[in-house]
N, C-alpha and C positions, 0 to 999 in steps of 0.2 A: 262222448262225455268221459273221457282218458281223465279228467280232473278230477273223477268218484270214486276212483278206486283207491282203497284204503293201503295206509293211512293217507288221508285223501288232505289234508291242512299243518303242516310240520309249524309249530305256534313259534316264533322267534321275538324275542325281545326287541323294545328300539335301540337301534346300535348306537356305541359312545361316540364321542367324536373322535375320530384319529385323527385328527390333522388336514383330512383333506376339505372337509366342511360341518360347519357348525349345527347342518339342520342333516336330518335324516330322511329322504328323500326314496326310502325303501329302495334303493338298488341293489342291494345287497341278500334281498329276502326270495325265498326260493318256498310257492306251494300257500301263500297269504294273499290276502285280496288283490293287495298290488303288484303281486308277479302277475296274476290274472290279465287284471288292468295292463300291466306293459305288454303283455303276447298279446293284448287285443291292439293295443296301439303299433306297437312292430309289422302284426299283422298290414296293418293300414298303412303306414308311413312306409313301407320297403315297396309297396307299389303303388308314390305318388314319384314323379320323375320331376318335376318342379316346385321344391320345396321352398315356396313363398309366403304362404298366412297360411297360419291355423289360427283355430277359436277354439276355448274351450270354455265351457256354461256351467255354471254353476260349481266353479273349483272350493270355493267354500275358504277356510284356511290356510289351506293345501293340505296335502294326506295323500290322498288319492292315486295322483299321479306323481311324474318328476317333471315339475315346471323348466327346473334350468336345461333337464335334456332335451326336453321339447325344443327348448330357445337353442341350443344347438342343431338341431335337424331342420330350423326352420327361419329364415329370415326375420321374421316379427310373430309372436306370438298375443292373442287378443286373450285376454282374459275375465268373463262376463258374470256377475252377480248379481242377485235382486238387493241385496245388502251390502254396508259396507263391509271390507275384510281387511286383512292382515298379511295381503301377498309385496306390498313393498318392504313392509319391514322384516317379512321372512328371508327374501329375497337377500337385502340386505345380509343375514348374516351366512352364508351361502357362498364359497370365494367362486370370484370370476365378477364379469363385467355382465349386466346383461341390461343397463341403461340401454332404452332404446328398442329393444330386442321383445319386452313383454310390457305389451299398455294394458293398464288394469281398467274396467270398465263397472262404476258399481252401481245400486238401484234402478238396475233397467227391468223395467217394466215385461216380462215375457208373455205375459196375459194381457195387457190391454186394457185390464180392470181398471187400474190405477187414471185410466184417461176419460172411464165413464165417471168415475168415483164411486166406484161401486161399496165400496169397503165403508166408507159416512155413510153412504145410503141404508145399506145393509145393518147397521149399528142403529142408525136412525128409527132405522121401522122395529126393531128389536126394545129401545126401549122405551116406544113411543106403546109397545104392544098392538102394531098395527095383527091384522087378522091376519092367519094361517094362509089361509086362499092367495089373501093380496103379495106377503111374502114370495110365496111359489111361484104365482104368477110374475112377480118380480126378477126374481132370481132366474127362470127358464129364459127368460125375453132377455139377458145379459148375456147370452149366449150368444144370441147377433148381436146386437148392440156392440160386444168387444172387437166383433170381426167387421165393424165396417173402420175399424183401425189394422195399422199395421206397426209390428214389432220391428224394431234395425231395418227399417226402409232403405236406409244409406248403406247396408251392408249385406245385400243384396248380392250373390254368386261372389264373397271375395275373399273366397276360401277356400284352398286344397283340401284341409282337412279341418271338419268341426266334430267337436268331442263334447257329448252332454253326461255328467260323472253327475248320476240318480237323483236328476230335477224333476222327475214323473210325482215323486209319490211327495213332493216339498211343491207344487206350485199354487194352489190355491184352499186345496180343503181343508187341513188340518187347521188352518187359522180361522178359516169360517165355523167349523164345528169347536172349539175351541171359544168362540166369541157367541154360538150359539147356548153351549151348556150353561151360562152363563145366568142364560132368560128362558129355557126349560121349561122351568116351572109355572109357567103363564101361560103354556099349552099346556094342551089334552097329549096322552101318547096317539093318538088319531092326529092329530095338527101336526106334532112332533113328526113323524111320518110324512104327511104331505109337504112341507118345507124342507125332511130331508131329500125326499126322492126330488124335487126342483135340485139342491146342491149338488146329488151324482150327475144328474144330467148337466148340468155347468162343471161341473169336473169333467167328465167323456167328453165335453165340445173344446174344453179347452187345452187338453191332452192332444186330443187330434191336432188343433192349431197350434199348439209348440210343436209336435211331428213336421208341421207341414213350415213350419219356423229355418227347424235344424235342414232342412234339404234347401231351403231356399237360399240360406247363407252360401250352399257348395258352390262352385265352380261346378262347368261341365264335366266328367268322370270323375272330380272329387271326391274322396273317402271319407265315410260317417263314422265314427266308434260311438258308442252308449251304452251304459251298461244301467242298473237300478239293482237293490233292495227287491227281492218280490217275496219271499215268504219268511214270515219273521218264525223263530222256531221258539215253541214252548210246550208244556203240557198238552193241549191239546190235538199235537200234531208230531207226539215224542216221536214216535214210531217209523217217521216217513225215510229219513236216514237207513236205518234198517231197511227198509225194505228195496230202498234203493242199491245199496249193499249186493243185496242177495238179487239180483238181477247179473245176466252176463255177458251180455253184449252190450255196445255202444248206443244200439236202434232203441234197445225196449229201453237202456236209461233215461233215452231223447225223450221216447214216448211218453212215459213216465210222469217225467218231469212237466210238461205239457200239462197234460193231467191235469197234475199237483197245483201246477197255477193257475188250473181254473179253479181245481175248488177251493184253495186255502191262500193262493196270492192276496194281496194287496190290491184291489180291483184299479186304483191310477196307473200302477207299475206294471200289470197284467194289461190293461187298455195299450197302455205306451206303446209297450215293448211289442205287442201282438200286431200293433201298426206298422210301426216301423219293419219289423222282420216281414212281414208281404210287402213291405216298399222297396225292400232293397234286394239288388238280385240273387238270386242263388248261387248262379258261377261267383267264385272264389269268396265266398261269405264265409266267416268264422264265426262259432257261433257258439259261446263256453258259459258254463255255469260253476257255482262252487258254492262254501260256504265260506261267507263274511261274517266275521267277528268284528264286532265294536265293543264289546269292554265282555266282562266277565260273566255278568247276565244277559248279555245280548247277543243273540247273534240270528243271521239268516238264511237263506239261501237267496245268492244273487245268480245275474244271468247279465250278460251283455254280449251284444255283435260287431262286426267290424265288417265295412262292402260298401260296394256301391249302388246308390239307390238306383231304381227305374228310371227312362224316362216320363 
């Protein structure tokens, strides 16, 4: 964990344009999320020897990565969201060609939900006020129900390298509790409780089934990258920095760290990441942590891996 040692985040502004392109594509930033991000992808892409498809899930606007360098190391880049985005038109002002090169793929479904209609359903009983019970009962039993579907059926092993950039803690619950707090107040906190503990368990099943999503898309010895958001930093958890700090080796950081995401992670991004790191081997796994900054009041500590999964 060589990425804790202080000062452990050198904060660089987004760079002007000089002339070579009009978007900032972080290649320039040394010790920020996205050098992270790129020593996880260099990682992976300097030991694939047939550089034909990559995927990456959930790029969002872009930020994260460097799309266009991607489309250079790689014959066609697929690029997958559950929403629509903004990567043609970034793309766009970005010099070079890369018509061709990056198919942008958006509202796909990575859950499965969207096939049972779980989302009407779900709203439906909310404010129809059906009962607590019936809810739970509901919601647990969408757990199979999603898995007798499958996600990119057609894209099945067709990929050297798939890169999921923190769709763990974005795929289904924040919009369910969210559509919940809504209709609160027509439970008991006893109801309130048994309807939630149905939605973690529909989160944990459907975390596992994106995990088992992102290996299915590889090629055989194909390379995974993922990283996530896992501990959001505030008040309540000022302290952990420090102490991580004051720690001197590499081991007790790991350990540490480990820890700290059981107790104070993000239980989607903590579920995710805990999967996948026992799915994928240990010989030559990379496996980094830092702190992510997203605006002034926010920031966290992320974690992501780069290897290749089991068979």
């Amino acid at each position: 964990m060589k990425d804790f040692h202080r000062p452990f985040q050198p904060i660089q502004g987004v760079l002007t344009n000089n002339g070579d392109s009009a978007v900032d594509w972080g290649g320039r930033e040394w010790g920020t999320h996205r050098h992270h991000v790129r020593e996880l992808l260099e990682h992976a892409v300097n030991s694939i020897s047939n550089k034909d498809r990559a995927a990456v899930l959930g790029a969002g606007n872009h930020g994260d990565l460097d799309l266009p360098e991607l489309a250079n190391r790689f014959a066609q880049v697929t690029v997958l969201d559950t929403e629509a985005n903004s990567i043609e038109e970034v793309l766009e002002l970005s010099v070079g060609t890369y018509s061709g090169k990056i198919k942008s793929l958006t509202n796909v479904d990575y859950t499965c939900l969207d096939q049972i209609h779980f989302y009407e359903t779900w709203e439906d009983m909310l404010i129809n006020h059906a009962p607590a019970a019936e809810i739970a009962a509901y919601v647990k039993n969408c757990s199979f129900e999603a898995r007798r579907y499958e996600a990119l059926p057609h894209l099945k092993k067709s990929f050297s390298l798939v890169v999921s950039s923190s769709v763990h803690t974005q795929l289904f619950y924040i919009h369910a509790l969210t559509q919940l707090s809504g209709y609160a107040d027509q439970y008991s906190s006893q109801e309130v409780g048994q309807i939630m503990e149905a939605l973690m368990y529909l989160r944990n099943s459907l975390v596992a089934d994106y995990n088992r999503l992102l290996i299915s898309l590889l090629k055989p010895d194909g390379r995974l990258v993922v990283w996530s958001d896992m501990i959001r930093l505030d008040e309540s958890n000022a302290g952990l920095l420090d102490r991580l700090y004051a720690l001197q080796s590499d081991e007790e950081r790991t350990q540490f760290l480990f820890r700290s995401f059981g107790q104070s992670g993000m239980e989607a991004a903590v579920v995710g990441l805990k999967g996948l790191y026992e799915q994928v081997k240990p010989e030559g796994q990379l496996f980094k942590s830092w702190v992510w900054l997203t605006g002034v009041e926010r920031q966290y500590v992320a974690a992501g891996l780069s290897g290749v999964p089991r068979k």
